[in-house]
N, C-alpha and C positions, 0 to 999 in steps of 0.2 A: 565550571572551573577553568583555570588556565592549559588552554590547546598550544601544542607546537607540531609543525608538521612543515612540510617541502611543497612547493608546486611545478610542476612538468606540464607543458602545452605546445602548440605551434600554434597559436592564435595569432592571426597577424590580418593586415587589410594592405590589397584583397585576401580572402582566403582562400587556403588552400580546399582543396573539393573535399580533403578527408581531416577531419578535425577533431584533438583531443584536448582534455585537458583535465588532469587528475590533481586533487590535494591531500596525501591523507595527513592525518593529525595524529598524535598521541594525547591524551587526555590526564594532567599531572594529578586530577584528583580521584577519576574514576579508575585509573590506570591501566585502560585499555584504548583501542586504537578505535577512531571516526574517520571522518573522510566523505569527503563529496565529489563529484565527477561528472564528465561530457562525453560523449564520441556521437560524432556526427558526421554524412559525408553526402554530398551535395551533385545533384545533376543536372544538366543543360539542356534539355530538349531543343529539337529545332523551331516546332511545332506547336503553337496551342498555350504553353507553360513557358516561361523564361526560366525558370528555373524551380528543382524541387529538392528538400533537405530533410533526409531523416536523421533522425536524432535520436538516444539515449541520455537522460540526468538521473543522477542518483545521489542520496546521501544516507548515511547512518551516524545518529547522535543520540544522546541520553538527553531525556525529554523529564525523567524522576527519577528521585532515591529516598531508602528510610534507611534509616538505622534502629528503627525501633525494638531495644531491650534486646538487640546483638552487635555484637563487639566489631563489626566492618563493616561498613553501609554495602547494602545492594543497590547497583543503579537499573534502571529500565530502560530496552535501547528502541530507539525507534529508527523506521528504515521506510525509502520511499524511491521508487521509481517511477520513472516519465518516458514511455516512447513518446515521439510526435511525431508526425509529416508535414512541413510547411508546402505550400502551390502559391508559387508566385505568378499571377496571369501573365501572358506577351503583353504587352501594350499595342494598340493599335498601329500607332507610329511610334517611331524614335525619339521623337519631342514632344509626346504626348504627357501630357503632368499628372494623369490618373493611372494609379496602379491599387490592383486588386489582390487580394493576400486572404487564402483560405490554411487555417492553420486546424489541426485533427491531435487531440493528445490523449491518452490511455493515462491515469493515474495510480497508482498500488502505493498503496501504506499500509504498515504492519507495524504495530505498537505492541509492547509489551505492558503487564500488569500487574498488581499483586494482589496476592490475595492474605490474610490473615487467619492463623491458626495459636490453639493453644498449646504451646509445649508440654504435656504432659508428666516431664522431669522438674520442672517449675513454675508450670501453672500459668505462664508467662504468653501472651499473644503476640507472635514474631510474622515476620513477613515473606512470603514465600511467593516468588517469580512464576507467573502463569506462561501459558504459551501464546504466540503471537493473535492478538484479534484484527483483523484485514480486513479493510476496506477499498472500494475499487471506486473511479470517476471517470466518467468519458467526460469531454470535452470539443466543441466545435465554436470554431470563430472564425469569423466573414470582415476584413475590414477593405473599406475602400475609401482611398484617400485620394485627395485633387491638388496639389500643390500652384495652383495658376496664381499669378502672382497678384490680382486683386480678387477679393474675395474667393478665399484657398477655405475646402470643408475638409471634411474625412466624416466619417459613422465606422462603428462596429455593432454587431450583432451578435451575441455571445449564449450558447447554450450549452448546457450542463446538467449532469444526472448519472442518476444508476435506477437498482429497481428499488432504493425508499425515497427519491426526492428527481424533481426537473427544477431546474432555473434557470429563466429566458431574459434576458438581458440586450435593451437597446443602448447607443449614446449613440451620441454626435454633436462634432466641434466646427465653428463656424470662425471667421473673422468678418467684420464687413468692415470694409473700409471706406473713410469717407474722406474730403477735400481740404487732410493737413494729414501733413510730412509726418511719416513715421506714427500717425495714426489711428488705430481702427476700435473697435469697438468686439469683443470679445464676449461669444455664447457658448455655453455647454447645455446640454439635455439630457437626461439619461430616464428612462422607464424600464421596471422590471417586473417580474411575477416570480413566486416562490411556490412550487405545489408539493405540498407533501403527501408522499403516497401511502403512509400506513401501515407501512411492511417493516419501520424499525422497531425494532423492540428494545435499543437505548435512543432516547430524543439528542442526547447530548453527543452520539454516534455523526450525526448531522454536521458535527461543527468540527470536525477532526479532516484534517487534508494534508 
């Protein structure tokens, strides 16, 4: 339904080392409050790291509702948190055009659900609000990009899991360019693997993030 809500931040370029930015919503049909969110706050080393940023994201919205054979709909709220850590590598040099970016994320979701029973005053099967079912994701990603101004790449390396599933995930983007202005010829690649471990006992649990 129709959300209204404020937004508050100090996002700006450059950034500032400590970073927020809050929205919350009211919700005109569910008539309760959502909202999504940042805090993030970033460091300089002199050494080794150009730079490192940990971070907080979060939101809560309703994801379903029934009304069935009761007089107010119930919604279902879903909620999700993100730490990260980004490591942005030093560059070799100052005017080097490759930089290396390892990014580390923790996932949490927590859905709500319903379950159905028979009223016993009317016989009648109503819906009644379960408690949160929570799921967790690590997350690790490697990317390195070259921006040199003839034939500029990048790749990422992307992996992903908990204990019912891994997925390992390559790309990489290419330009080659050849002998007319403005130019090139343009690749992408991407290989993955999907291993399931066995250990869920809803398959559809899989597809939820």
């Amino acid at each position: 339904g129709f959300m209204l809500g404020i937004t508050a931040h100090n996002l700006r370029i450059p950034n500032h080392p400590f970073q927020f930015a809050f929205a919350p919503m009211f919700g005109f049909h569910s008539k309760q409050f959502t909202g999504t969110g940042l805090l993030a706050y970033s460091i300089f080393p002199k050494q080794f790291l150009q730079k490192i940023t940990l971070s907080l994201t979060g939101n809560s919205f309703h994801h379903q509702q029934s009304k069935l054979n009761i007089s107010s709909p119930l919604f279902l709220r879903h909620l999700k948190l993100a730490p990260s850590a980004e490591f942005i590598f030093k560059k070799k040099e100052a005017i080097s055009t490759v930089q290396n970016t390892l990014n580390l994320r923790y996932i949490y979701v927590a859905n709500e659900s319903f379950s159905y029973t028979k009223d016993p005053v009317d016989s009648l099967f109503k819906p009644r609000k379960e408690a949160f079912t929570v799921n967790h994701v690590g997350e690790l990603n490697f990317n390195h990009n070259n921006t040199r101004t003839f034939n500029p790449f990048s790749y990422d390396v992307h992996l992903e899991g908990n204990l019912e599933y891994v997925k390992i995930g390559l790309s990489g983007n290419a330009r080659i360019d050849y002998n007319m202005k403005n130019k090139g010829f343009y690749v992408r690649a991407y290989a993955g693997k999907f291993f399931d471990l066995g250990t869920s006992k809803n398959p559809f649990s899989l597809r939820q993030r």
